[in-house]
C-alpha positions as CSV (number, residue, x, y, z in Angstrom):
1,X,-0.6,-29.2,-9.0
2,X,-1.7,-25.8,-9.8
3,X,0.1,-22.6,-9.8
4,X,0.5,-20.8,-6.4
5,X,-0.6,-17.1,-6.8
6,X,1.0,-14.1,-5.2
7,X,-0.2,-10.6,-4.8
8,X,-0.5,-7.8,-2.6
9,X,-3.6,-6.0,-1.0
10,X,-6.2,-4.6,-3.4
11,X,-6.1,-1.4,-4.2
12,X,-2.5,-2.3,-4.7
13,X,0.5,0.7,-4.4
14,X,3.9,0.0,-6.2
15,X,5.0,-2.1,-3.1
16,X,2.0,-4.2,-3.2
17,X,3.1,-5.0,-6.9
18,X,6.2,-4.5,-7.0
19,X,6.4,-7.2,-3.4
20,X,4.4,-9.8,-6.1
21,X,6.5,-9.7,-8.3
22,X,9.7,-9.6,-6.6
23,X,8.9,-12.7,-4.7
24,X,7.1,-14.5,-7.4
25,X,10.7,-14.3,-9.0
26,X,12.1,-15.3,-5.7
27,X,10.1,-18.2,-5.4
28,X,9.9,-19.4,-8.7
29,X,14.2,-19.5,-8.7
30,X,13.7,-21.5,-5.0
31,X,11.8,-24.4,-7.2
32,X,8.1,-23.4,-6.6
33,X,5.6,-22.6,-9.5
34,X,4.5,-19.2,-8.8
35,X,3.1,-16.8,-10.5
36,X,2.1,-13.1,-9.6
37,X,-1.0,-11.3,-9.9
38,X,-2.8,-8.0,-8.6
39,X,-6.0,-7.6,-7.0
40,X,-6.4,-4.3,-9.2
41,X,-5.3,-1.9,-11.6
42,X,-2.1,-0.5,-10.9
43,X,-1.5,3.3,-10.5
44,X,0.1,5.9,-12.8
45,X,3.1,5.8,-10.3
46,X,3.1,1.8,-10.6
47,X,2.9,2.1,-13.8
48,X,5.7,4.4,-14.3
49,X,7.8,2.3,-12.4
50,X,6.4,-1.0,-14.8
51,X,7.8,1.0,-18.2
52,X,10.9,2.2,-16.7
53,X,12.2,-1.2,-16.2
54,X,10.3,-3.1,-18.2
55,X,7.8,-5.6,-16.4
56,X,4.2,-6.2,-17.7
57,X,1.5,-5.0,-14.9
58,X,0.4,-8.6,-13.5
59,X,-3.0,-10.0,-14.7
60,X,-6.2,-9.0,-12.4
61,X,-8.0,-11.8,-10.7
62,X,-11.3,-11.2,-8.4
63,X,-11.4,-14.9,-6.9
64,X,-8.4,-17.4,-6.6
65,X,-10.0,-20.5,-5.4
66,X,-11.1,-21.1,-9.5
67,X,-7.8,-21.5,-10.4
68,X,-5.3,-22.8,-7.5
69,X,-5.4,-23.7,-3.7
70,X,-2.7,-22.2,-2.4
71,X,-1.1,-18.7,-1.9
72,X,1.5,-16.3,-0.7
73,X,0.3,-12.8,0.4
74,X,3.1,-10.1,0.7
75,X,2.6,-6.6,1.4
76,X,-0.6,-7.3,3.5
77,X,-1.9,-10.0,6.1
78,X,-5.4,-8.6,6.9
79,X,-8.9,-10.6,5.5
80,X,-10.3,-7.6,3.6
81,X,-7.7,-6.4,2.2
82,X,-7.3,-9.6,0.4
83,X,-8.9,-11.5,-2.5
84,X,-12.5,-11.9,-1.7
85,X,-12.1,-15.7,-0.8
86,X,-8.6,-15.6,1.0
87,X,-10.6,-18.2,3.5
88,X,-11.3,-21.0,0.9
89,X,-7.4,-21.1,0.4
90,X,-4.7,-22.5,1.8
91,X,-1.4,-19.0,3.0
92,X,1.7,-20.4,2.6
93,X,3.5,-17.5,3.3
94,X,3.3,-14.0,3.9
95,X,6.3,-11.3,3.8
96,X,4.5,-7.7,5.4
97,X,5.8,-4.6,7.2
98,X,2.1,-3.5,8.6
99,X,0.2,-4.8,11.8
100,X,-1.6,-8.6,12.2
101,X,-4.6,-8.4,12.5
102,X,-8.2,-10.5,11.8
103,X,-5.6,-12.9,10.5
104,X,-5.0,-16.7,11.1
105,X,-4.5,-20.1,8.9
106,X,-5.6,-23.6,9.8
107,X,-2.0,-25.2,9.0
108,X,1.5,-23.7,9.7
109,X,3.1,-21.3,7.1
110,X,6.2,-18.9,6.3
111,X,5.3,-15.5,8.1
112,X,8.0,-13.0,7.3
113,X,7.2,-9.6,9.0
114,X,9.6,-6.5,10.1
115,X,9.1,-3.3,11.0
116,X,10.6,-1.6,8.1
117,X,9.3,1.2,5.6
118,X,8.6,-1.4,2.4
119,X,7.9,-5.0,2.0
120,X,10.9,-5.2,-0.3
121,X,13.5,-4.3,1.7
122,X,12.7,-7.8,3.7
123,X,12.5,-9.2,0.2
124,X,16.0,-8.0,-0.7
125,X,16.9,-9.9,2.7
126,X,15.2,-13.0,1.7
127,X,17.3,-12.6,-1.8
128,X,20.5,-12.8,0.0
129,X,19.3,-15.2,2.5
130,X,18.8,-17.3,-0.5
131,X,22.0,-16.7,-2.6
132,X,20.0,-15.2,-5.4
133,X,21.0,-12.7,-7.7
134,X,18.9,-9.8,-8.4
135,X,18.7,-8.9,-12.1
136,X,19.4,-5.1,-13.0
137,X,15.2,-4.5,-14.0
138,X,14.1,-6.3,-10.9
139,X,16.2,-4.0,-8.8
140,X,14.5,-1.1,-10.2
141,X,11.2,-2.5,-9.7
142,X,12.4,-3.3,-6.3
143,X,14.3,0.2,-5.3
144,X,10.4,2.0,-6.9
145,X,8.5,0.1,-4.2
146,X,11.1,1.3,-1.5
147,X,10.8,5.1,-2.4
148,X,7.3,5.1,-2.8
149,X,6.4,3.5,0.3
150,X,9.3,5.8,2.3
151,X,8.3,8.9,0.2
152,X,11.9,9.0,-0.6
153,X,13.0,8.7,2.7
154,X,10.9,11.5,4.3
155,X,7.9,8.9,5.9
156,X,8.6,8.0,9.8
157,X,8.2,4.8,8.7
158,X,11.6,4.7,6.7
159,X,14.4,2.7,8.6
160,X,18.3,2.8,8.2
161,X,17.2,-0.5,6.4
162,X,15.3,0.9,4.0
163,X,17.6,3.5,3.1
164,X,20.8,1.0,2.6
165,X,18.4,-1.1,0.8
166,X,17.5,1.7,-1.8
167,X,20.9,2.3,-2.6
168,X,22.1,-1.3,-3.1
169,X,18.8,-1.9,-5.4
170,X,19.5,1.9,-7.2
171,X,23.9,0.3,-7.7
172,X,22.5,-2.9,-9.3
173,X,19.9,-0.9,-11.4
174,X,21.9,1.6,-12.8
175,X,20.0,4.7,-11.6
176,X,20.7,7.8,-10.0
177,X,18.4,7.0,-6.7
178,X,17.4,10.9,-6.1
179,X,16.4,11.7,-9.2
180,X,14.8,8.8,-10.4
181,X,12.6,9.1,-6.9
182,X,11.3,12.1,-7.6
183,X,10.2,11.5,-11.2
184,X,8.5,8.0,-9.6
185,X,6.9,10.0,-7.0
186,X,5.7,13.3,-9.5
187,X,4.4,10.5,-11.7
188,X,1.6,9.4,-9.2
189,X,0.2,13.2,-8.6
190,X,-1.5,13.7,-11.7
191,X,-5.1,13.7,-10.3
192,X,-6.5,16.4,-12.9
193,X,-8.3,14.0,-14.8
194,X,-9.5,11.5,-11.6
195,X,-13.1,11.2,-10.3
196,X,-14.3,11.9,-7.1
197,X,-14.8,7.9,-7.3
198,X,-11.1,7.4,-8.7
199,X,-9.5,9.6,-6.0
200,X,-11.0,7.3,-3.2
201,X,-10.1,4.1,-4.3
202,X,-7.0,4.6,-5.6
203,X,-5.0,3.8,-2.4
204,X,-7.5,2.8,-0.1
205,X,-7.6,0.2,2.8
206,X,-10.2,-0.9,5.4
207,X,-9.6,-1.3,8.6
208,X,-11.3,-2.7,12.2
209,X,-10.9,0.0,15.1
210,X,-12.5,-1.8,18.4
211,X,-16.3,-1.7,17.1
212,X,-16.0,0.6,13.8
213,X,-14.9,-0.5,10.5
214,X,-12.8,2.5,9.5
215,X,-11.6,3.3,5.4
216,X,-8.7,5.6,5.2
217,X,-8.0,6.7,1.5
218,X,-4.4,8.5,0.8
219,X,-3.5,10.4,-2.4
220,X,0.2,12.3,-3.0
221,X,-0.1,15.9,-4.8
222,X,2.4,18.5,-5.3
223,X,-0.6,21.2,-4.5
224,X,-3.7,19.7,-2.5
225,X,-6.1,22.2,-4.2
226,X,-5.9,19.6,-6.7
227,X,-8.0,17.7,-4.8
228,X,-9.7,19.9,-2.4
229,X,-11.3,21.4,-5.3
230,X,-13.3,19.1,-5.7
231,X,-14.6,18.9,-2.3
232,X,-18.1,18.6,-2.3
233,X,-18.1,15.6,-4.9
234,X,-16.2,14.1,-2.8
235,X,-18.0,14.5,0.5
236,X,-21.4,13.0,-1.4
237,X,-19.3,10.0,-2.9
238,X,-17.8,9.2,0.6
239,X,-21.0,9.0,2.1
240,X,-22.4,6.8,-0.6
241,X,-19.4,4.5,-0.5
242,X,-19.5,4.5,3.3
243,X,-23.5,3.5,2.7
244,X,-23.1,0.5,0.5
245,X,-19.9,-1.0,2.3
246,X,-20.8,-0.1,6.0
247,X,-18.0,2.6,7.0
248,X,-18.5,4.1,10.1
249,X,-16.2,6.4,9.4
250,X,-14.0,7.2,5.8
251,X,-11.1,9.4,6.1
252,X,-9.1,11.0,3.3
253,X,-5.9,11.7,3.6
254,X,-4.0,14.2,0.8
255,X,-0.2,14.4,1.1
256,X,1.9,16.7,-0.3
257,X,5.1,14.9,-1.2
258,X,7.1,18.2,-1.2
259,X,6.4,19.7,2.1
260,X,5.7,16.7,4.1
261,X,2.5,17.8,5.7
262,X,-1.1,15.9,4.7
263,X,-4.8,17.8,4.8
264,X,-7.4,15.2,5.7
265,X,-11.3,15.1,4.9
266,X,-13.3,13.6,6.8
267,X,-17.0,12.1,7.0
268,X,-19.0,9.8,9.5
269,X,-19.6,8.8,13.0
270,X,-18.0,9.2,15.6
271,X,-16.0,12.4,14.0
272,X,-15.5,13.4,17.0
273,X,-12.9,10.8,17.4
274,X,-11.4,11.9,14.5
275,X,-10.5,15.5,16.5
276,X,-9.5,13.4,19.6
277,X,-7.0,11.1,17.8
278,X,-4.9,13.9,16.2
279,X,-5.8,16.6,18.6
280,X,-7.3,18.8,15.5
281,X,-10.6,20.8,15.0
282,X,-12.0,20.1,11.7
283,X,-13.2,23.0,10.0
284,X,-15.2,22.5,7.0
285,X,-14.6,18.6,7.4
286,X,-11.2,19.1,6.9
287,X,-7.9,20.1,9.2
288,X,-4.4,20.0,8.2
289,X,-1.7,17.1,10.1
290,X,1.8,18.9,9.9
291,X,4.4,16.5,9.3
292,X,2.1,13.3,8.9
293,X,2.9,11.1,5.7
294,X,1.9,7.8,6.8
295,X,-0.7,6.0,7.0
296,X,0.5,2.9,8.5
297,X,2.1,4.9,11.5
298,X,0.6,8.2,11.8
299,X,-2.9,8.0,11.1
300,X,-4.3,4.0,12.0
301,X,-2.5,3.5,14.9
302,X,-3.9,6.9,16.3
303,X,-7.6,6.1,15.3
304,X,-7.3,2.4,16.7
305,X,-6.1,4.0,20.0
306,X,-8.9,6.5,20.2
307,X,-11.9,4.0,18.8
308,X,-11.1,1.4,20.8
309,X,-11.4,3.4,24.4
């Protein structure tokens, strides 16, 4: 029997690997052959995290039907943000904090999703659940994912959960949780030497909104002039991108970790919805969302609501 593969989204974030690997180890101590892989390169934050604990960033596939039949999706549920032929395999499982949607399986499977902040604070569950010990590196790997997706605790979508979760993972890895979260999080806004091209795919999803198909990009800075400056680049690469993959519309959105607040660039049709959904006048393309950090919560669910009227 061949090897079941598990990985997050593509475009993956240090929960999408971080959930892989966490659950391959899970799985693999349960009796199952796993094995987990990414469906891209990971990010100078990932990475970070990767050396401080000492994990190798999983291997890069583009298909998986070549090389098993089965999988386990974590950190994700939705087609295209899968491998290219997620429907020529067979989901066993999937552990996810996000919305279902354009998602369904031909037999029955393990479906594992909470509304929490990170996909591994349900895998910490499904540790104990299980009677399985963590091991000190794994933790850290673990307790990385959880303050990157929560931005240390400052997204809305951080939960009591999350934050008890962090603490126990930071105890059985040894680190001081507030300042090894902000050298994680400082580690992934070092954008001087990114591309227009590298800026927008870093951390970007797709998404259906009633009859547009919707990308929303999201990069974390200390000072968003180091991306703004950049502007105009980025404005001509978003409409070529939005060109060759059918976007409607394709949303940036820049976060500032420190202050909490996020400037968004946008480009495409309708924009106007764009203005509706966060009652906003863009200026120049852009306007700034006080308080708004998330993606999942603060800037999808919002669009959804407005494009599907």
């Amino acid at each position: 029997m061949s090897k079941i593969l598990i990985f997050g989204h593509k475009n993956p974030d240090t929960d999408a690997i971080a959930s892989a690997i966490s659950f391959a180890y899970l799985q693999n101590k349960l009796g199952t052959d796993s094995e987990a892989v990414s469906l891209g390169v990971v990010t100078e934050e990932t990475q970070y995290a990767l050396n401080q604990f000492n994990f190798k960033a999983p291997r890069v596939i583009e298909t998986a039907v070549n090389e098993t039949t089965q999988v386990m999706l974590v950190d994700h549920n939705e087609a295209q943000q899968s491998v290219s032929d997620i429907s020529e395999v067979e989901v066993l499982a999937v552990v996810d904090h996000h919305r279902v949607a354009n998602f369904e399986t031909t037999n029955p499977l393990y479906y594992r999703a909470e509304p929490v902040g990170c996909t591994n604070t349900i895998i910490l569950k499904l540790f104990k659940e299980n009677s399985i010990a963590i091991p000190k590196g794994l933790a850290g790997l673990m307790l990385s994912a959880i303050i990157s997706d929560t931005l240390l605790f400052k997204s809305p979508t951080c939960t009591s959960e999350d934050i008890k979760a962090a603490n126990e993972l930071a105890e059985l890895a040894e680190v001081d949780l507030n300042i090894y979260g902000l050298n994680l999080l400082k580690a992934g806004t070092n954008l001087s030497d990114k591309s227009a091209v590298e800026l927008l795919d870093m951390d970007a999803k797709s998404f259906p909104m009633g009859e547009k198909n919707v990308r929303v990009a999201q990069v974390n800075v200390v000072d968003v002039n180091d991306v703004f400056s950049k502007q105009a680049e980025l404005e001509i690469t978003m409409a070529e991108l939005s060109a060759v993959n059918q976007y409607d519309l394709f949303i940036l959105v820049v976060t500032n970790i420190l202050d909490s607040d996020s400037v968004i660039l946008a480009t495409g049709n309708p924009i106007k919805a764009v203005e509706e959904a966060f009652n906003i006048t863009l200026e120049n393309n852009k306007a700034t969302l006080k308080g708004v950090v998330s993606r999942k919560k603060q800037i999808v669910p919002q669009l959804t609501k407005e494009l599907s009227k």
